[in-house]
LUMDREN-232857 format. One record per atom (N, C-alpha, C): x, y, z. Coordinates in steps of 0.2 Angstrom, whole numbers, padded with zeros to 4 digits, always signed. Atoms other than C-alpha are relative to their C-alpha. Example, Ala and Ser with C-alpha at 12.3 -4.5 7.8 and 13.67 -1.06 7.14 Angstrom:
REM LUMDREN-232857
+0004-0006+0000 +0062-0022+0039 +0004+0006+0000 -0004-0006-0001 +0068-0005+0036 -0004+0005+0003 
//
This chain:
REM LUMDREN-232857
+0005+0004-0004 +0030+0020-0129 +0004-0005+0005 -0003+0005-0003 +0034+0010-0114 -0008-0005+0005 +0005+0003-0002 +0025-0003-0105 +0001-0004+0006 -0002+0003-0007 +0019-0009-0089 -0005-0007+0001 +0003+0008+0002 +0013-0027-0087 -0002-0004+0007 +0002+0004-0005 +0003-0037-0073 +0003-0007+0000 -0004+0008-0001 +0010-0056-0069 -0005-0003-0001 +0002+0009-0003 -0003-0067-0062 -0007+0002-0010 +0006-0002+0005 -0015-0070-0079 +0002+0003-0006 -0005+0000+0005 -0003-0063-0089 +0004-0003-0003 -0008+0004+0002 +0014-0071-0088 -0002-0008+0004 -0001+0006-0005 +0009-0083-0074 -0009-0004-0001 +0005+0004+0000 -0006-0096-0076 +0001-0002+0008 +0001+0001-0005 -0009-0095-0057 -0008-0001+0005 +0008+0002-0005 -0026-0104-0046 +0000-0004+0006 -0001+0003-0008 -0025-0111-0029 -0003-0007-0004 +0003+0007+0003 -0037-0125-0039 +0005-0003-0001 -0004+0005+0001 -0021-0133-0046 +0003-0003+0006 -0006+0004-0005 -0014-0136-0031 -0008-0004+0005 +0004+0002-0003 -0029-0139-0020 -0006-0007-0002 +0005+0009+0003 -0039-0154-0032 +0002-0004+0002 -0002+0005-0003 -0026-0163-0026 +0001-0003+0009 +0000+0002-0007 -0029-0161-0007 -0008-0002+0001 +0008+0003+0001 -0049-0163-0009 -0002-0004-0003 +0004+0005+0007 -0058-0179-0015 -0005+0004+0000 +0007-0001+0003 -0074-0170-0015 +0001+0008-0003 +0000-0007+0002 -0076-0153-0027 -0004+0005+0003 +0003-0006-0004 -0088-0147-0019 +0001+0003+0007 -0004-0003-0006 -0079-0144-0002 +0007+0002-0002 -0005-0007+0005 -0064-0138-0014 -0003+0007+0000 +0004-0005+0004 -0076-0126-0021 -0002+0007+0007 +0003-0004-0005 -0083-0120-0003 +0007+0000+0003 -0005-0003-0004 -0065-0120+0003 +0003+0007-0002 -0001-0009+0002 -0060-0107-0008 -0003+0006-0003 +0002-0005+0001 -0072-0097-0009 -0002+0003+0007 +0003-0002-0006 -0078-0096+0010 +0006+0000+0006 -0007+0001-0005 -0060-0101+0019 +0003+0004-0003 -0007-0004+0002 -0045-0095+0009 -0002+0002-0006 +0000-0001+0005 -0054-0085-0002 +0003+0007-0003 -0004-0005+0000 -0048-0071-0013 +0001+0004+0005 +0000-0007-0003 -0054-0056-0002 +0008-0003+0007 -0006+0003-0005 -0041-0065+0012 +0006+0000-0005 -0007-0002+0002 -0029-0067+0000 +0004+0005-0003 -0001-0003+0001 -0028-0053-0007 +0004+0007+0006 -0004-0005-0004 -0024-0043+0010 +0007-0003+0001 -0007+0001+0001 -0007-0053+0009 +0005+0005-0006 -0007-0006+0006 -0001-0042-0009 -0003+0005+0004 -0001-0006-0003 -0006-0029+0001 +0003+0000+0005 -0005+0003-0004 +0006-0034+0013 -0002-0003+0007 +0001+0004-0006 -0002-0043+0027 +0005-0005+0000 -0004+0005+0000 +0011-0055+0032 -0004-0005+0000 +0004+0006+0001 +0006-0074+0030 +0000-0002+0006 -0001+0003-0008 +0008-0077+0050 -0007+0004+0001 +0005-0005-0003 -0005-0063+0053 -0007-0004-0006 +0005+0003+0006 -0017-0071+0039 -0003-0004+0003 +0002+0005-0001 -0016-0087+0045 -0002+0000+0008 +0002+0000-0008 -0017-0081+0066 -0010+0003-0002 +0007-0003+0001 -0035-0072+0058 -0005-0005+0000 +0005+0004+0003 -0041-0086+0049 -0004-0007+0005 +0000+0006-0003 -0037-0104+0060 -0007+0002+0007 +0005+0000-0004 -0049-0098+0074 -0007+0001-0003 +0005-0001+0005 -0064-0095+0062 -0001-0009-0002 +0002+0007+0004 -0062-0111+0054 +0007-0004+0002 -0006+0005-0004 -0051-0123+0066 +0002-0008-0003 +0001+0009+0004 -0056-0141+0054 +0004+0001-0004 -0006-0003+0006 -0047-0132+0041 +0006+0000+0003 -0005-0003-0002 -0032-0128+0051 +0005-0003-0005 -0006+0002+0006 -0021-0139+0040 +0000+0003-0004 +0002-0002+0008 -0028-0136+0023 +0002+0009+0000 -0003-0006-0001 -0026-0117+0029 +0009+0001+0000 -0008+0001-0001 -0006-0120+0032 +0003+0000-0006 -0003+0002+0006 -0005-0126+0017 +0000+0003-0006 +0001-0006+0004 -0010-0113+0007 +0006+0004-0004 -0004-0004+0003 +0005-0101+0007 +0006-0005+0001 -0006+0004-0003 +0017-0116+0012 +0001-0004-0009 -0001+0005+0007 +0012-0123-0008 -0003+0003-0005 +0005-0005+0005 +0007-0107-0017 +0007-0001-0006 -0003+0003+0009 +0022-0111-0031 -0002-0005-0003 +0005+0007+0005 +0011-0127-0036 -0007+0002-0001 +0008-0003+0003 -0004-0116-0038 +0004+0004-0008 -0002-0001+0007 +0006-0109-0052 +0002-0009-0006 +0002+0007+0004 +0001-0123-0067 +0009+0002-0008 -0007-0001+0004 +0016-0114-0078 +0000+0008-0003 -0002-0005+0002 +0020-0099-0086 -0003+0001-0011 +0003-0002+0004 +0010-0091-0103 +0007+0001-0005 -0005+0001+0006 +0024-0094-0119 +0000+0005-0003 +0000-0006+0003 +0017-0081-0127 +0001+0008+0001 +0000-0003-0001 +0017-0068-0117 +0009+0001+0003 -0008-0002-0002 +0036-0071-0113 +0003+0003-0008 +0000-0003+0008 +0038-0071-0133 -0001+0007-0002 +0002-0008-0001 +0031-0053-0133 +0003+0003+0005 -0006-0005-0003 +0042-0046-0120 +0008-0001-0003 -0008+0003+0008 +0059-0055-0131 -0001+0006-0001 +0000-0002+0005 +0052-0046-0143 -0001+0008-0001 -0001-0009-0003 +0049-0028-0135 +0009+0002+0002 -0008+0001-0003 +0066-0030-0125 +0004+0000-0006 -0004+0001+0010 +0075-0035-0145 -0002+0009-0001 -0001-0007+0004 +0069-0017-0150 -0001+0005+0005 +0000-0004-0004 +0073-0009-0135 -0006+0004+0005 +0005-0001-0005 +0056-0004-0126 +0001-0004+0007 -0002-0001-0010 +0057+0000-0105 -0005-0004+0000 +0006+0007-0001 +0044-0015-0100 +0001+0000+0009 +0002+0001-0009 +0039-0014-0079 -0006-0005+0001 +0006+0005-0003 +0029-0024-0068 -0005+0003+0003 +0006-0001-0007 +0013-0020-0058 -0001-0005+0003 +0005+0006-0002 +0007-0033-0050 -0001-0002+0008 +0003+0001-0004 -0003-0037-0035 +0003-0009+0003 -0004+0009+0001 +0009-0051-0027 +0002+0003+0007 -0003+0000-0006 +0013-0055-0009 +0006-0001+0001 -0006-0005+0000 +0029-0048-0004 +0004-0008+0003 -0005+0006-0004 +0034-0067+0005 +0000-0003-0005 +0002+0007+0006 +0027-0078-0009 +0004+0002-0006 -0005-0001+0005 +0038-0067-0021 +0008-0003-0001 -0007+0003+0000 +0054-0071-0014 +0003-0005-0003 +0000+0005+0005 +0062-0082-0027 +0000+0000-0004 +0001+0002+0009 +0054-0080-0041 +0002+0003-0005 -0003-0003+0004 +0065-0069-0049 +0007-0007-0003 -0002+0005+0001 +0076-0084-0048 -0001-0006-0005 +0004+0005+0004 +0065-0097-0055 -0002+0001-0005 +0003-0002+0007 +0058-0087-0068 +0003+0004-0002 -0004-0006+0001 +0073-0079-0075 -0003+0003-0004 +0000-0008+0004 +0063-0070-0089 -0002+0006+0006 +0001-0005-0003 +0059-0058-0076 +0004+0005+0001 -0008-0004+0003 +0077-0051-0076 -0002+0004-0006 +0001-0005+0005 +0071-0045-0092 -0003+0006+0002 +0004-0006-0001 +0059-0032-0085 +0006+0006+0004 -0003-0005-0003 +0068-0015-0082 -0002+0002+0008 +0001-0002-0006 +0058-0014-0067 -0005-0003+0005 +0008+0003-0003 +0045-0022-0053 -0002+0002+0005 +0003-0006-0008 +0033-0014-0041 -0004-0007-0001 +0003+0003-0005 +0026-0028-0030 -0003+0001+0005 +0003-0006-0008 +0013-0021-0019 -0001-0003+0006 -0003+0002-0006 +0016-0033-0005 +0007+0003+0002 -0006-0002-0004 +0032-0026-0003 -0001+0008+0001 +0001-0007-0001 +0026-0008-0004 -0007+0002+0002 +0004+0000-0001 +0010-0011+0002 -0006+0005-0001 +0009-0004+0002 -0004-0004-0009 -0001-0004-0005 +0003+0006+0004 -0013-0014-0022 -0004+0004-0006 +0008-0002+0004 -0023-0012-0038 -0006+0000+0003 +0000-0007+0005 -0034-0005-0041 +0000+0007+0004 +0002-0005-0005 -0031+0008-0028 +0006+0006-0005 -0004-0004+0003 -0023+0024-0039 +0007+0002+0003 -0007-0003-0001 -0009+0027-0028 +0003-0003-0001 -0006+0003+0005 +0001+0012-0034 -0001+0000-0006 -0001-0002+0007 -0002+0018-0051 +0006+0005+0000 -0003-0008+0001 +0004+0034-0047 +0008-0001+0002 -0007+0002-0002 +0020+0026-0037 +0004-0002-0006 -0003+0004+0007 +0025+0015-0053 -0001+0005-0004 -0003-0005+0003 +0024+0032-0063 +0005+0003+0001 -0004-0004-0002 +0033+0042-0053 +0007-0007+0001 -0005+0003-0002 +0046+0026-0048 +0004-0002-0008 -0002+0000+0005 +0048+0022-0067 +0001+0005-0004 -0001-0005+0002 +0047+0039-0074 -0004+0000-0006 +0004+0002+0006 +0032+0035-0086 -0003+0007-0001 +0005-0002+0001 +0023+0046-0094 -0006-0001-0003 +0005+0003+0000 +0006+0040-0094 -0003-0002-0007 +0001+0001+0009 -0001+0044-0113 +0004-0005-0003 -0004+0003+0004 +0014+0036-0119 +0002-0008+0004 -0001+0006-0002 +0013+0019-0107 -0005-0005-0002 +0004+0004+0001 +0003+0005-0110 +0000-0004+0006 +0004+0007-0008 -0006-0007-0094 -0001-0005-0003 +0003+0008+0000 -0007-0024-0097 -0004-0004+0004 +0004+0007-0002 -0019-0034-0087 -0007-0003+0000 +0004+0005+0001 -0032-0046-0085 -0006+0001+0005 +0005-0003-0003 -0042-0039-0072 -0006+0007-0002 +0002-0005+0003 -0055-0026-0080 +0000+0008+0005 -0001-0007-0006 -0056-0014-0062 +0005+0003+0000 -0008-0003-0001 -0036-0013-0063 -0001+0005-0006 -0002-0005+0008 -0038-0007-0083 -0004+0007+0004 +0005-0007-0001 -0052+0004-0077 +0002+0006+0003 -0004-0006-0003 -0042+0014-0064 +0007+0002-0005 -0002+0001+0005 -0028+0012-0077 -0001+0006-0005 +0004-0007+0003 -0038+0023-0088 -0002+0007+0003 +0003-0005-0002 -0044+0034-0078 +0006+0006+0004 -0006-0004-0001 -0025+0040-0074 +0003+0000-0008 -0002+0000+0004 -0023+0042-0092 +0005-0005-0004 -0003+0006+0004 -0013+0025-0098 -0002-0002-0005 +0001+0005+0005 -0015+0017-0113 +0000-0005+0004 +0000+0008-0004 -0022-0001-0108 -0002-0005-0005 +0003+0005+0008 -0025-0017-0117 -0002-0006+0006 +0005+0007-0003 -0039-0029-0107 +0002-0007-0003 -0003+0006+0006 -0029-0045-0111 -0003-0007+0006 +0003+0006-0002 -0041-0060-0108 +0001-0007-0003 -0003+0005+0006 -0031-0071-0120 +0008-0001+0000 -0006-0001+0003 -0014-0073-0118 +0003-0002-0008 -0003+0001+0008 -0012-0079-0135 +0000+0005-0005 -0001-0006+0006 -0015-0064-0144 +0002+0007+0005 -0004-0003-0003 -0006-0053-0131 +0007+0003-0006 -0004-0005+0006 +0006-0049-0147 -0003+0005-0005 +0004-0002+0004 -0007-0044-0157 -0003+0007+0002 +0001-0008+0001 -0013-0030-0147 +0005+0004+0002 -0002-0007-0001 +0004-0023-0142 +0002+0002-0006 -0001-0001+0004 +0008-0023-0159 -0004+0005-0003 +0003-0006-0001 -0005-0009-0160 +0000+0005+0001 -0002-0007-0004 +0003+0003-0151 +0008+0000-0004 -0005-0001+0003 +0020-0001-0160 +0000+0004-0006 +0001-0004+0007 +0024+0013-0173 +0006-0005-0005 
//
């Protein structure tokens, strides 16, 4: 068995909220920032590699009162991460200890990544990372499934999907992966332990 593992929701306790409570006194102009300025659908075309210049040249003329708070988005997306999931690092130790191949999938912009193989040295542990800002496809689109089988040499039956998104598991499934819908990182040992013979 080997396994492949999404980051944000898994390993990473990642919400623009953490960082943006602190630029807004009112929550409810938080609330309508991030959902109708820099919300996902916008952030999302950066892991699929729109660079952050082109992002941010789309957005400021739309909503020009923002133009700061837009800046500052991807200038302070490592303090939107609030810290890293204990357990879920504990669980890879603990594959890695008995030798299981462990990869990354993960839906991550290819600018916002540089670094944090650095700062977050379990990462080094993983045999491998497909970040789809830097190869520009994205969950849950099948063909970065299909690239991180063919780049790691998986065989599908015998891989396990880890993520927290249920549309990523879904496509996931539907190319034959073992998956485990993990809504909890704290029992993240509990279901790979499942698949351990």
């Amino acid at each position: 068995m080997k396994f492949l593992f999404d980051l944000g929701g898994v390993f990473f306790d990642w919400d623009p909220n953490h960082f943006f409570k602190d630029v807004f006194n009112k929550e409810d102009e938080r609330i309508h920032f991030l959902t109708e300025v820099c919300n996902d659908d916008w952030n999302i075309q950066q892991d699929a590699g729109r660079t952050i210049e082109e992002a941010e040249f789309e957005l400021i003329p739309k909503f020009p009162h923002y133009e700061k708070e837009i800046k500052m988005y991807y200038k302070n997306h490592r303090k939107m991460i609030r810290g890293t999931f204990n357990t879920s690092i504990k669980a890879l130790d603990k594959l890695k200890d008995q030798n299981y191949e462990c990869y990354v999938l993960s839906n991550w912009s290819a600018e916002t990544f540089i670094g944090m193989v650095d700062d977050y040295p379990f990462l080094k542990i993983f045999d491998g990372l497909l970040i789809s800002g830097e190869d520009k496809l994205m969950k849950p689109d099948p063909a970065i499934y299909e690239l991180a089988i063919n780049r790691f040499k998986l065989i599908p039956n015998e891989t396990v999907f880890i993520d927290d998104k249920l549309e990523n598991i879904e496509t996931a499934k539907n190319l034959n992966l073992q998956t485990i819908h993990l809504l909890d990182p704290n029992i993240i040992e509990l279901e790979i332990d499942k698949f351990l013979v």
